[in-house]
C-alpha positions as CSV (number, residue, x, y, z in Angstrom):
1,X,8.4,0.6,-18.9
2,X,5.6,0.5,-16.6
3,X,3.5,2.8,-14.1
4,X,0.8,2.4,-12.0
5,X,-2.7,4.5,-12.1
6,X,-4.9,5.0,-9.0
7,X,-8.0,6.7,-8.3
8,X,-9.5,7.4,-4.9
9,X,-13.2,6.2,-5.2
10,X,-16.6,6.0,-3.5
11,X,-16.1,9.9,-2.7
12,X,-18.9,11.2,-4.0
13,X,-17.8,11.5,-8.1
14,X,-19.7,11.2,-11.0
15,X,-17.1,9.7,-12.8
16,X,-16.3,6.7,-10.8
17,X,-16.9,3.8,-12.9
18,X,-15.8,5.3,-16.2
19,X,-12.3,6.2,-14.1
20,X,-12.1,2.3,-13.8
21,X,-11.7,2.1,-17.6
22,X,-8.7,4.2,-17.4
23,X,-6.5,3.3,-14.3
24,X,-4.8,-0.1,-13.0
25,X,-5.6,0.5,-8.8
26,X,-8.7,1.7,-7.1
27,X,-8.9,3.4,-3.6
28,X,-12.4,2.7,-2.2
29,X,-13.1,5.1,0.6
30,X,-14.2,3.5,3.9
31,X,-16.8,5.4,5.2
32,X,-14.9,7.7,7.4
33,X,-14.4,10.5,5.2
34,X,-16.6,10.3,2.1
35,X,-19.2,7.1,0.8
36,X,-20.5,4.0,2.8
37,X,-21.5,0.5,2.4
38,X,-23.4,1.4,-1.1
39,X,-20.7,3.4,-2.3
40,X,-18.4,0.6,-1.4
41,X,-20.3,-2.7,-2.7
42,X,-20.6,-0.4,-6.0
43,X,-17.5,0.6,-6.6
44,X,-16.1,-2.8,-5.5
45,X,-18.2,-4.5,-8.1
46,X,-17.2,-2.1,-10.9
47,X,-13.7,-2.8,-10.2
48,X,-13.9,-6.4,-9.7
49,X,-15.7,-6.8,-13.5
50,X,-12.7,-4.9,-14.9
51,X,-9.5,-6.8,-13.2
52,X,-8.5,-3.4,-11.2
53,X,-6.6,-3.7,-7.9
54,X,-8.5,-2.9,-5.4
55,X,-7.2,-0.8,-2.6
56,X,-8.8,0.6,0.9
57,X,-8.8,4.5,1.6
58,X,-9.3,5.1,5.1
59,X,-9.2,8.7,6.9
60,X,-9.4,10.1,10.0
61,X,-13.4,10.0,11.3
62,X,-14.0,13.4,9.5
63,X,-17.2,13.7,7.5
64,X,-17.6,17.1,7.8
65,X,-14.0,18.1,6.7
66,X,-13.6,15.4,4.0
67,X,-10.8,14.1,5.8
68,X,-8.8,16.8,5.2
69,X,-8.4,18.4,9.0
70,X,-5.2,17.3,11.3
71,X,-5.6,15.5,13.6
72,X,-3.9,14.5,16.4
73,X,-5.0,10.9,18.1
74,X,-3.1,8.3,19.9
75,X,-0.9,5.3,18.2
76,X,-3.6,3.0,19.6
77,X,-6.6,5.2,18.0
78,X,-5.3,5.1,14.4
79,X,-4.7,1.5,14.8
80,X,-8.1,1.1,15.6
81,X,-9.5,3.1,13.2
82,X,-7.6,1.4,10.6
83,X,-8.7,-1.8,11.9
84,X,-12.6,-1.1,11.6
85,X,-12.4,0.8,8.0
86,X,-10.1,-2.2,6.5
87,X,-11.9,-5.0,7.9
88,X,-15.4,-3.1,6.5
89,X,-14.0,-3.0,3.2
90,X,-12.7,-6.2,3.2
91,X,-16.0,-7.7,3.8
92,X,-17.8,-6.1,0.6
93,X,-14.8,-6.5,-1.3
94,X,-15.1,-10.2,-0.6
95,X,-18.8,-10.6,-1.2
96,X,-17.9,-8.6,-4.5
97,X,-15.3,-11.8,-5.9
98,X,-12.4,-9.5,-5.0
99,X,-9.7,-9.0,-2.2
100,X,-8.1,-6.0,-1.2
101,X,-4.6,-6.0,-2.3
102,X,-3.3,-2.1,-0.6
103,X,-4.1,0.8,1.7
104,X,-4.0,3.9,0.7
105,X,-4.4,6.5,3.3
106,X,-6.5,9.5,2.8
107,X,-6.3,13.2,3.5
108,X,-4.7,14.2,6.5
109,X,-4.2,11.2,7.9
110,X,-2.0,10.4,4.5
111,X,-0.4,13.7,4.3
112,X,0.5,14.1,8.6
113,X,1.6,10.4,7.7
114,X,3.8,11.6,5.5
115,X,5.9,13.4,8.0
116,X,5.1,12.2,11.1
117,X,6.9,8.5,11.8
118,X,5.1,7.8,15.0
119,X,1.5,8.2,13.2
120,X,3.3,6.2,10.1
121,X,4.2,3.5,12.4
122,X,0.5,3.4,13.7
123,X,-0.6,2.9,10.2
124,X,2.1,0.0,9.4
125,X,1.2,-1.8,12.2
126,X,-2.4,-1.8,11.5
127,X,-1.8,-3.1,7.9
128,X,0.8,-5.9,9.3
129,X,-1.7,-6.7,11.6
130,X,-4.9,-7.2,9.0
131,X,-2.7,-8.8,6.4
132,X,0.7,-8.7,6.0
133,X,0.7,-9.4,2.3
134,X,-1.1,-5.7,2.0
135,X,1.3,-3.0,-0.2
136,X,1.2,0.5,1.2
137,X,1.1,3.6,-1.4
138,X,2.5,5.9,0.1
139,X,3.9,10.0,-0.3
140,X,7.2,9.5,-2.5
141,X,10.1,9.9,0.4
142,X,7.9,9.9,2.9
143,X,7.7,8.9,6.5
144,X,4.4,6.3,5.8
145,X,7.2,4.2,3.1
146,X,9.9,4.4,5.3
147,X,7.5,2.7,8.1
148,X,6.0,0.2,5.7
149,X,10.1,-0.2,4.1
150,X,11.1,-0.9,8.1
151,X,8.4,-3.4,8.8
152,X,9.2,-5.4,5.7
153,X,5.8,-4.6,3.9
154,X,6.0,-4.3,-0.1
155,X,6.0,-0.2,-1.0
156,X,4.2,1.7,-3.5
157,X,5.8,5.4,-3.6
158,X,3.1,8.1,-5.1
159,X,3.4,11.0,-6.9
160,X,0.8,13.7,-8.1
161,X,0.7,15.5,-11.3
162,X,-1.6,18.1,-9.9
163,X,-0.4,19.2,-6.8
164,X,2.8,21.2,-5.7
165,X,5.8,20.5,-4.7
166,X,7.8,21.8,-2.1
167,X,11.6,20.9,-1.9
168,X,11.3,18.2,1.1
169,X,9.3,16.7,-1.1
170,X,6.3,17.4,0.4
171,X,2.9,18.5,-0.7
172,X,2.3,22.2,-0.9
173,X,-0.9,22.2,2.0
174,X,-4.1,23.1,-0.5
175,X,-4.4,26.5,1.5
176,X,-1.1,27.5,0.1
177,X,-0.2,29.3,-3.1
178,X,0.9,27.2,-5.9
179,X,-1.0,24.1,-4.3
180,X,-2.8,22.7,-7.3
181,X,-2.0,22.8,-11.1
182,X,-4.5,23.0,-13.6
183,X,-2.6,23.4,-16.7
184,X,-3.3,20.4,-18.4
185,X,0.2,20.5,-20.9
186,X,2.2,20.8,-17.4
187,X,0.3,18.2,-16.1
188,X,1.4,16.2,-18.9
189,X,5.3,16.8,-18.7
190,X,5.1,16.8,-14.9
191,X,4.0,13.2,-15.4
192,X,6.7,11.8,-18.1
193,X,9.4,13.8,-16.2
194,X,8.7,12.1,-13.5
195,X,8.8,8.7,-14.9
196,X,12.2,9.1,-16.8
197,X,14.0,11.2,-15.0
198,X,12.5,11.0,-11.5
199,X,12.4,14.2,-10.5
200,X,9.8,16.9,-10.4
201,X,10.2,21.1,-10.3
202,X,9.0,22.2,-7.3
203,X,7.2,25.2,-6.0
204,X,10.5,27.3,-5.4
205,X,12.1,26.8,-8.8
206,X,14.5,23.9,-8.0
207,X,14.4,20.0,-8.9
208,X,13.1,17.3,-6.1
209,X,14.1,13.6,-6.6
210,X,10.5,11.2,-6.5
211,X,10.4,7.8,-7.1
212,X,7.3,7.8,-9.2
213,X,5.7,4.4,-9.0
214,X,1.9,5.1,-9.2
215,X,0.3,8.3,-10.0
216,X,-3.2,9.4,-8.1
217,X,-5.6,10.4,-11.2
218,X,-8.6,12.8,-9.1
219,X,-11.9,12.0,-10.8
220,X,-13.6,15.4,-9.5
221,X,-13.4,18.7,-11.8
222,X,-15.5,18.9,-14.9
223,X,-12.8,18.0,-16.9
224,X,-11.4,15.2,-14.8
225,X,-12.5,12.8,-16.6
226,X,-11.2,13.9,-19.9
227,X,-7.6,15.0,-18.8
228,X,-7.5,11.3,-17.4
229,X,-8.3,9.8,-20.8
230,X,-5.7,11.9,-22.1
231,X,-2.8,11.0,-19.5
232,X,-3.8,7.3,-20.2
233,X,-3.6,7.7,-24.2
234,X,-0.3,9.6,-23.7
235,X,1.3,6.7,-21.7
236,X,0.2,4.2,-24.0
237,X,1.5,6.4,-27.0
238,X,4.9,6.1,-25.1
239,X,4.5,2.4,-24.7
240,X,4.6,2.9,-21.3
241,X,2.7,0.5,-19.8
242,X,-0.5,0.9,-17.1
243,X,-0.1,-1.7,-14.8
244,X,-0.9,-2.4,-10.4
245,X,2.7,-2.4,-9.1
């Protein structure tokens, strides 16, 4: 058995190249939301040295908010966007030994993605355009994979141990009660649950199907880095293997 580990990257964390010791994808923000060229060329160079897939994380143009408030821009503004922050990557990347082998979207413009198929298609197009040969992580069941699925693009459904679920399958929005999970042991069975049985409790008591494929591993917190040693050393205790999709 085998499952994917990402990280989102270049955000600001401490913990960034350590996290590349412990997961099988990296998610290099763009610039938009969080990091910029040094952050990138860094973290692209870290990842490179250790055989990690490398993977772009772009956002809406949102510095102030992380990335993390709605927005509502035309088809032709995302593809843009996504244009500019994939083709910057790609150039440090490149200078770096590596290529970028998926997008990852970031914030609100993964989670509106998520449920909005016009802004999912705006997304998909952008990556077909840039490179066809791209895979898209994407929300489990979401509206971003079905667009990627449509357009013929290869598919990489996420899941996260640490947030809430609601029974759509959605995210709980981080406002909300019962958004985050810090129990560390529920964190853990969230995970393998996930994996064998494909399902995951959500925040009103009943079971949601996911198709797990890669799991998001946040390097912030002070104990980040610790609970994502642990997740790794449980897997491989399983012999379930870490491995890009």
């Amino acid at each position: 058995m085998e499952i994917d580990l990402n990280a989102d990257l270049g955000e600001g964390c401490t913990t960034d190249e350590a996290l590349l010791d412990l997961v099988s994808s990296a998610n290099i923000a763009c610039g938009w939301h969080a990091g910029g060229a040094d952050a990138m060329r860094d973290c692209a160079r870290w990842a490179v040295a250790r055989g990690v897939s490398i993977g772009a994380h772009p956002s809406f143009l949102d510095r102030e908010n992380f990335g993390r408030a709605e927005m509502h821009l035309t088809p032709d503004e995302v593809h843009a966007g996504m244009l500019y922050q994939l083709g910057a990557l790609a150039a440090i990347v490149h200078a770096a030994g590596g290529r970028i082998a998926h997008v990852k979207p970031h914030g609100a413009l993964y989670n509106q993605a998520a449920r909005d198929p016009v802004l999912a298609d705006a997304i998909v197009r952008a990556v077909a355009a840039f490179d066809p040969s791209l895979t898209v992580f994407g929300l489990a069941g979401g509206e971003l994979v079905a667009a990627a699925q449509r357009a013929g693009l290869t598919v990489v459904e996420e899941a996260f141990a640490d947030r809430g679920y609601r029974a759509d399958g959605s995210l709980v929005p981080r406002d909300a009660p019962g958004a985050l999970i810090h129990d560390e042991e529920a964190m853990i069975e969230r995970i393998l649950v996930m994996i064998h049985e494909k399902r995951v409790r959500t925040v009103e008591g009943d079971w949601c199907a996911v198709n797990a494929q890669t799991f998001c591993l946040h390097g912030d917190g002070p104990h980040a880095l610790a609970f994502a040693r642990r997740i790794r050393a449980t897997l491989e205790a399983r012999h379930i293997r870490v491995r890009a999709g």
